[in-house]
N, C-alpha and C positions, 0 to 999 in steps of 0.2 A: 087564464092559466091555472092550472089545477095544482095547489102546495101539496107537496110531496108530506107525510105522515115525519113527524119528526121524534115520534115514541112508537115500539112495538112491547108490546104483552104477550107471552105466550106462558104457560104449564109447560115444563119440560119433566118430562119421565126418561130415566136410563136404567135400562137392565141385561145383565150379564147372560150369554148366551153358554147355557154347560152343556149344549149338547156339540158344539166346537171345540176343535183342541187346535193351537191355543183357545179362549171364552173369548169373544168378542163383545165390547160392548155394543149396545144398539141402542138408541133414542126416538121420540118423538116428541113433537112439539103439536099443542094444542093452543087454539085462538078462543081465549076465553068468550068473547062476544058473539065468533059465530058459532063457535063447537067443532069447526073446520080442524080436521088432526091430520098431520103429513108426518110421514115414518121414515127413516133413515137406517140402514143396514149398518150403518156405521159413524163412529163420530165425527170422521173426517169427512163426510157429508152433508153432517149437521153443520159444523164449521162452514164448510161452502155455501151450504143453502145460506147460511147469516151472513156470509160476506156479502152475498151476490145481493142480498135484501138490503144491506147497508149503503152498498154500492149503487146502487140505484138514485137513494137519495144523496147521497154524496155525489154524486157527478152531476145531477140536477142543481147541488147547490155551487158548484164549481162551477158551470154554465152561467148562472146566475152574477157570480162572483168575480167570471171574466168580463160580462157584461158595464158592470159596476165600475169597475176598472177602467175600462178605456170609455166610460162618458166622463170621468172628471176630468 
């Protein structure tokens, strides 16, 4: 079974968009070791990308965790 990453690293850039009314802010995240960068229109996208990224390992650790459970 393959362990789920239990740290991420990224570079985060956010910058304000003035050619929007209202400026929307906009973000990206870069993966320091590959250089791999994924852009996000907005923050509330970023927020989702990280959840969905956390979520991943947390329900893998949950599985694990119900397993644990019912052998004792």
């Amino acid at each position: 079974m393959i362990t789920p990453p239990s740290y991420f690293s990224y570079l985060l850039r956010l910058w304000r968009s003035s050619q929007e009314t209202p400026s929307v802010w906009h973000a990206s995240l870069e993966n320091p070791m590959t250089g791999e960068r994924q852009g996000f229109e907005n923050v509330k996208n970023l927020f989702a990308f990280l959840e969905a990224l956390m979520a991943v390992d947390t329900s893998q650790q949950n599985c694990a965790g119900e397993k644990s459970k019912t052998e004792v």
